[in-house]
C-alpha positions in Angstrom: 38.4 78.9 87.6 35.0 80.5 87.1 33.2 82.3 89.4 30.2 80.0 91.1 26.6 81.0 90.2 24.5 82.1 92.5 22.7 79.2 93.3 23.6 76.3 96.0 22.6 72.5 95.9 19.7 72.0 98.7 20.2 69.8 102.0 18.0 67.2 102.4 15.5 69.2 105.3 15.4 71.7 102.2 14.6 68.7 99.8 11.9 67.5 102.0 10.1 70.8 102.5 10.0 71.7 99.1 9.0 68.3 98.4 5.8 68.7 100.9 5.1 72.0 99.2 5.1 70.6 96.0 2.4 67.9 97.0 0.6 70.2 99.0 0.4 72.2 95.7 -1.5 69.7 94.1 -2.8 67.0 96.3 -5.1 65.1 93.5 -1.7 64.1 91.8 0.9 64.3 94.5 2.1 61.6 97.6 4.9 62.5 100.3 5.6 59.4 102.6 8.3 58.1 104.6 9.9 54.6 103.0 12.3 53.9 105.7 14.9 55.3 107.8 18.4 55.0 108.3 21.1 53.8 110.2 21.1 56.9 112.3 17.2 56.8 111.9 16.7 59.6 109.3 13.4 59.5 107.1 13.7 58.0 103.6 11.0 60.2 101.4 9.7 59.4 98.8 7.5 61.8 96.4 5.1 60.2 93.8 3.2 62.0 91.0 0.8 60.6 88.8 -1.7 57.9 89.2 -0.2 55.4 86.1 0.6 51.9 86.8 3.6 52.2 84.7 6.2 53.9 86.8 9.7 56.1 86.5 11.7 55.8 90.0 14.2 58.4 90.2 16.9 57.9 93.0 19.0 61.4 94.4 21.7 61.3 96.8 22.9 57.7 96.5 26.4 59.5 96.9 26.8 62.0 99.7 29.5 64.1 97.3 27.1 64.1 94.0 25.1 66.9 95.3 23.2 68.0 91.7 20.8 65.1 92.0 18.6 66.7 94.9 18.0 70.0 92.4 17.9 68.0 89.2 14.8 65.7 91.3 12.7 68.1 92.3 13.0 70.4 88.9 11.8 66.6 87.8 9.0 66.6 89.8 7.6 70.3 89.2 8.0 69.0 85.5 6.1 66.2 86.2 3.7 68.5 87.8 3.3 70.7 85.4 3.5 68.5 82.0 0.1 66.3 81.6 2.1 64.3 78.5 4.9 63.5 80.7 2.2 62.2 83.7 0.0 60.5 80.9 2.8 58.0 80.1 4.2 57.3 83.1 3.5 57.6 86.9 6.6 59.5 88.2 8.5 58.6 92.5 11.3 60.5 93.4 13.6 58.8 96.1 14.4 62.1 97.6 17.7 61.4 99.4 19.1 57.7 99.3 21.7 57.9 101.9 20.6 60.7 104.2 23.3 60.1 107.0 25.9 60.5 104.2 24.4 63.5 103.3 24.7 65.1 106.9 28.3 64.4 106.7 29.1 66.0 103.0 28.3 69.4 103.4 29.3 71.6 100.2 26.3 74.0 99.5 27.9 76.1 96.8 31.6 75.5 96.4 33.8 77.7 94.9 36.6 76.0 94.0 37.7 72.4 94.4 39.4 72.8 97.3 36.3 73.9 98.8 34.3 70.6 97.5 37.0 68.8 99.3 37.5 70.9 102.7 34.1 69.1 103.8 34.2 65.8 101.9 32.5 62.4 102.6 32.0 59.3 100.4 31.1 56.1 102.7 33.1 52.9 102.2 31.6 50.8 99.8 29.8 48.9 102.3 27.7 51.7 103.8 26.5 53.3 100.1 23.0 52.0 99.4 23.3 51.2 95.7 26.8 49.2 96.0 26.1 47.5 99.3 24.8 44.6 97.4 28.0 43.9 95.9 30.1 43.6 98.6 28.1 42.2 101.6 25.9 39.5 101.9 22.1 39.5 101.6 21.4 39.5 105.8 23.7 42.6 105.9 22.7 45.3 103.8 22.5 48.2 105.8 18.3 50.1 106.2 18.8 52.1 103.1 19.6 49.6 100.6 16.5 47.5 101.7 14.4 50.9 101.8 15.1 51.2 98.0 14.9 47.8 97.0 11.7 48.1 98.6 10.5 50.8 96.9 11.6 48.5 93.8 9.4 46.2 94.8 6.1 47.8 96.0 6.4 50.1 92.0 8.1 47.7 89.7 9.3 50.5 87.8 9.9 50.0 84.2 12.8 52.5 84.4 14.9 53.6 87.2 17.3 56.3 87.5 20.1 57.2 89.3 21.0 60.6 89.8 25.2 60.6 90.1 27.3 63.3 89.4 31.4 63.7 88.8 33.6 66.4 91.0 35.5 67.3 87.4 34.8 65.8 84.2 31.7 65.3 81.5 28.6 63.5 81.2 28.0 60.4 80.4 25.5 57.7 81.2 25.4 53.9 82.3 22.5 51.3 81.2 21.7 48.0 82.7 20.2 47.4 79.4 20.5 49.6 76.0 17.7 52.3 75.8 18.0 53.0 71.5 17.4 56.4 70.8 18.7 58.1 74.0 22.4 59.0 72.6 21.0 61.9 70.5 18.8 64.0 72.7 21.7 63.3 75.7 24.3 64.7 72.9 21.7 67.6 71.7 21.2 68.6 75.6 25.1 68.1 76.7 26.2 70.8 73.3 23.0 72.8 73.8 24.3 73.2 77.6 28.2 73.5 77.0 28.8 70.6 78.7 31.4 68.1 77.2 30.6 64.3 77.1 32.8 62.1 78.6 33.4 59.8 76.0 36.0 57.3 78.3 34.8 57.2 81.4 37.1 55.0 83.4 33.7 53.9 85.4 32.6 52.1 82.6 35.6 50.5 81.2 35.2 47.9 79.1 31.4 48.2 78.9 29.8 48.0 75.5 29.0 51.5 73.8 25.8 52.8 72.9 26.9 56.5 71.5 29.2 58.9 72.5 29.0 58.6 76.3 26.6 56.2 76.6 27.5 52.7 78.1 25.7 49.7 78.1 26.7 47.2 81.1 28.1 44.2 79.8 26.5 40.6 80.9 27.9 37.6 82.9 31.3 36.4 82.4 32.4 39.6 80.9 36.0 40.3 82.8 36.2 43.5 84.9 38.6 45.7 83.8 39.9 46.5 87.1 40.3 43.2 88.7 41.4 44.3 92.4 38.2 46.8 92.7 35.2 44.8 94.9 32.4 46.2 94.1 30.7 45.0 90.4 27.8 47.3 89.2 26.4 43.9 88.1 25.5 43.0 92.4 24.0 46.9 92.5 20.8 47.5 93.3 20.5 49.1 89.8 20.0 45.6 88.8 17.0 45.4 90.9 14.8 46.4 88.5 15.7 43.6 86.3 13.4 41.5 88.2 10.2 43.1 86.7 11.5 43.7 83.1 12.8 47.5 84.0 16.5 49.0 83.6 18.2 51.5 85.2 19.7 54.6 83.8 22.6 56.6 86.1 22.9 60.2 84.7 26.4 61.7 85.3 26.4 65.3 85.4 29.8 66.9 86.0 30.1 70.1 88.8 33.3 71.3 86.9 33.8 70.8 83.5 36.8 70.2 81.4 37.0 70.1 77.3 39.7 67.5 77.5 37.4 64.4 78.4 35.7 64.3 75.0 39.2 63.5 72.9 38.6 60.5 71.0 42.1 60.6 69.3 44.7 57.9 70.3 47.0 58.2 73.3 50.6 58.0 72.0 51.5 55.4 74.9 48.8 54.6 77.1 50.7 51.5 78.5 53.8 53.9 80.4 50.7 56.5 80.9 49.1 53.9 83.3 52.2 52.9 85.0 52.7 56.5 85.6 49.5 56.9 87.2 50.1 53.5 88.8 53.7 55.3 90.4 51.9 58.3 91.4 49.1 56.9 92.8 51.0 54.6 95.1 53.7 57.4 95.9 50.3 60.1 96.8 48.4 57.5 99.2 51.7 56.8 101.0 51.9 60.4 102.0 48.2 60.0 103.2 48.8 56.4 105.3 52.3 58.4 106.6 50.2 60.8 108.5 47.6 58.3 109.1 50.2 56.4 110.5 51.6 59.3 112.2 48.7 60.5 113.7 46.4 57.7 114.7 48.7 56.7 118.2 47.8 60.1 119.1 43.7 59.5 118.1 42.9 56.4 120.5 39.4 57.1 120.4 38.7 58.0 116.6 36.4 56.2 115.0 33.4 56.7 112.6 32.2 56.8 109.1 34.9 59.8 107.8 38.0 57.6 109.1 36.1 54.2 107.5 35.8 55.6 104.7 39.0 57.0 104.3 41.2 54.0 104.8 38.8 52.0 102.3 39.8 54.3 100.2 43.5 53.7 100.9 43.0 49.8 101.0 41.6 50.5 97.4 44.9 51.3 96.2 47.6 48.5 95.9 45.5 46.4 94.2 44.5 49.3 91.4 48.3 50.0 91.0 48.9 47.1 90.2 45.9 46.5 87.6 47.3 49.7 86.0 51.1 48.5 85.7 50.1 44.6 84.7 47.0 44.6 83.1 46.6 46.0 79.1 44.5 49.2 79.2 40.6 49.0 78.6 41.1 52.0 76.2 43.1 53.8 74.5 41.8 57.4 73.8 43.0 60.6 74.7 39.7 60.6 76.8 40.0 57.4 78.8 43.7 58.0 79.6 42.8 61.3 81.1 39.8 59.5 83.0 41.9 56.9 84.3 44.1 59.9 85.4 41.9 61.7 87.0 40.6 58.6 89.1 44.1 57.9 90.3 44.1 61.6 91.5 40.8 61.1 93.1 41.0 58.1 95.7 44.5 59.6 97.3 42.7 63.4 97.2 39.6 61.7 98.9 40.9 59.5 101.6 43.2 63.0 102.3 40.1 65.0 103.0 38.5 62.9 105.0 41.4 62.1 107.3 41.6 66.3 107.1 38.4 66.3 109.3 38.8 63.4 111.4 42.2 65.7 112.4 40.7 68.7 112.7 38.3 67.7 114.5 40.9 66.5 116.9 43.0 69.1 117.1 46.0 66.8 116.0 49.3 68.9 114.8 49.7 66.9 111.6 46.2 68.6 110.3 47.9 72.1 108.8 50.5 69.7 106.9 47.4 67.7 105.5 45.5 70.5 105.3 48.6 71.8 102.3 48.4 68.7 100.8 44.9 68.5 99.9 45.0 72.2 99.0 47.7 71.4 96.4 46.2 68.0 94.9 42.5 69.9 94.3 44.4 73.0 92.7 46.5 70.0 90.5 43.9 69.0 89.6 41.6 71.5 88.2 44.8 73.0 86.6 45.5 69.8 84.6 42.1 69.1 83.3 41.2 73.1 82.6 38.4 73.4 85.1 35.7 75.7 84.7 32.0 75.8 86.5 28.9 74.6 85.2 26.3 76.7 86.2 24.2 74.7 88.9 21.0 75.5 86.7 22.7 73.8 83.6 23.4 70.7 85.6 20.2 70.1 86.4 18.8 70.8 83.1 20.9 68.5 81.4 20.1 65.6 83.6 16.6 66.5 83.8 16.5 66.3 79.7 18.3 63.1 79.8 16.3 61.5 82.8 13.1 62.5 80.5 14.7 61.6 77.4 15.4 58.2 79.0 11.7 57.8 80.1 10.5 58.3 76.5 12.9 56.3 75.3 12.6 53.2 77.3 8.5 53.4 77.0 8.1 52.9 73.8 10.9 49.8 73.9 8.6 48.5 77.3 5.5 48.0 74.7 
């Protein structure tokens, strides 16, 4: 694996004072207020440039793990800054960190190999991640950020959000609530331009209706979801939000490490025994994660929290995705979406494994070493299989600034 660049994805104290700087640069243009809090009562900031009535929100940070989208935002905003055309079409507010407790718990500012991403993991359980809330609890429970953003939907009426997401391993691709025509070519010019390959099968958007190479358009009601077990349904997001003025939402994946095999467009020789392979494994590699879960918890009375939350949703994830992968017929059947749907089912084991990892550490508990291997072994598995190499932090973020931009143009001229 290649050697990291020398730059690091900010924390969010970082994000906030560069924000302030950046406002204080040019005050004529430039807003930094507080739009919430959150459960744990951190500030939700956002930063608005421009005066336009017409406005582009861009969200970072609605995943703890997905660190580019804090860099890519405020390279955004000293664009913005800079760029009179880009301010003259649109007034541009930048969500600076959606899930700010999540972000305090996922702490990787430059990794250097996966293993490293992993040794201080945190996704939340669906229920606690701003942008997916929606779809899995009801209306009077959403937790403080999700109503924070959809607020911030509300006050701007934005024409176009997006969402800044990111893979661990992988390519880019990107997700629209409705088609923006004319954004496939300048995302494919930016992705070659940057040595970054699209990921033309992404097992997120299975099934979903294709605009280019890597660019998926969500389908409408009553279209089946392709893994039935799964709760959450991007069509309950808060991506949807936006809907309610006549905007869309765009969410830019950018991937940390890259690998040239998620761009193979070729025909998988039998992706029917490939899935229930991946079915087997996945169900043989989260039972050697609830075994020491098992194992250890009589010895963890008092453990509790977001880490061991979200590491048993993870697990509870599981038999119900095995199965949709041995029963069900595959949504694809590329090269590329076989290896996506492979590198999922190496994922959500790997995950709820380095989460447990610090609840155990943190504990002291014996069974953390024997963990500890385990996790160790599944992140060097994985970057083996898939070839990984590092994209340069700078690349990331120019690539999903170009497409975040490239999106904004796009969708402008189809709003008049």
């Amino acid at each position: 694996m290649s050697q990291l660049a020398e730059q690091r994805y900010p924390n969010v104290a970082e994000l906030v004072l560069s924000a302030r700087q950046l406002a204080a640069h040019r005050p004529e243009l430039s807003t930094l207020r507080q739009v919430g809090a959150s459960r744990a009562g951190r500030p939700l900031h956002l930063l608005s440039i421009g005066r336009s009535p017409r406005a582009v929100l861009v969200v970072a940070g609605a995943h703890a793990n997905e660190p580019t989208g804090g860099s890519t935002l405020l390279h955004l905003a000293e664009w913005a800054l800079q760029d009179e055309d880009l301010r003259a079409d649109a007034s541009w507010h930048f969500l600076l960190c959606a899930d700010p407790d999540g972000a305090n718990l996922h702490r990787t500012p430059a990794p250097r190999t996966l293993f490293d991403y992993h040794r201080h993991f945190f996704r939340p359980a669906g229920p606690e991640q701003p942008e997916w809330s929606p779809s899995v609890l009801p209306p009077d429970r959403l937790p403080p950020e999700t109503r924070a953003l959809t607020g911030v939907i509300d006050e701007l009426r934005p024409y176009l959000q997006v969402s800044l997401h990111g893979t661990d391993l992988g390519g880019s691709w990107v997700q629209l609530t409705r088609d923006i025509p004319g954004l496939v070519e300048p995302f494919a010019k930016s992705a070659a331009e940057l040595h970054i390959p699209v990921e033309t099968g992404a097992s997120d958007a299975a099934g979903w209706p294709v605009s280019g190479p890597g660019v998926h358009v969500l389908p409408g009601p009553g279209s089946a979801a392709a893994y039935p077990s799964l709760p959450e349904d991007a069509r309950h997001t808060t991506w949807h939000h936006a809907h309610r003025y006549g905007g869309l939402t765009a969410i830019v994946e950018v991937p940390m490490w890259a690998s040239d095999l998620v761009d193979d467009a070729a025909v998988h020789p039998s992706p029917v025994l490939a899935l229930r392979g991946f079915s087997r494994r996945l169900r043989h590699d989260a039972g050697l994660v609830e075994g020491i879960l098992g194992e250890a918890m009589p010895r963890l009375p008092e453990a509790r929290g977001p880490l061991l939350r979200a590491a048993r949703w993870a697990l509870d994830l599981v038999p119900g995705l095995a199965d949709d992968w041995a029963r069900l017929p595959p949504a694809g059947t590329s090269m590329a979406y076989i290896g996506s749907v492979d590198a999922f089912g190496r994922r959500l084991p790997l995950r709820a494994a380095a989460m447990l990892l610090r609840v155990l550490d943190a504990a002291g508990d014996p069974a953390a070493p024997r963990l500890e291997r385990l996790v160790q072994h599944w992140s060097e598995a994985f970057a083996e299989r898939f070839r990984a190499r590092w994209v340069p932090v700078e690349d990331q973020v120019e690539h999903q600034s170009r497409t975040t931009v490239a999106a904004a143009r796009h969708a402008r001229v189809q709003d008049d």
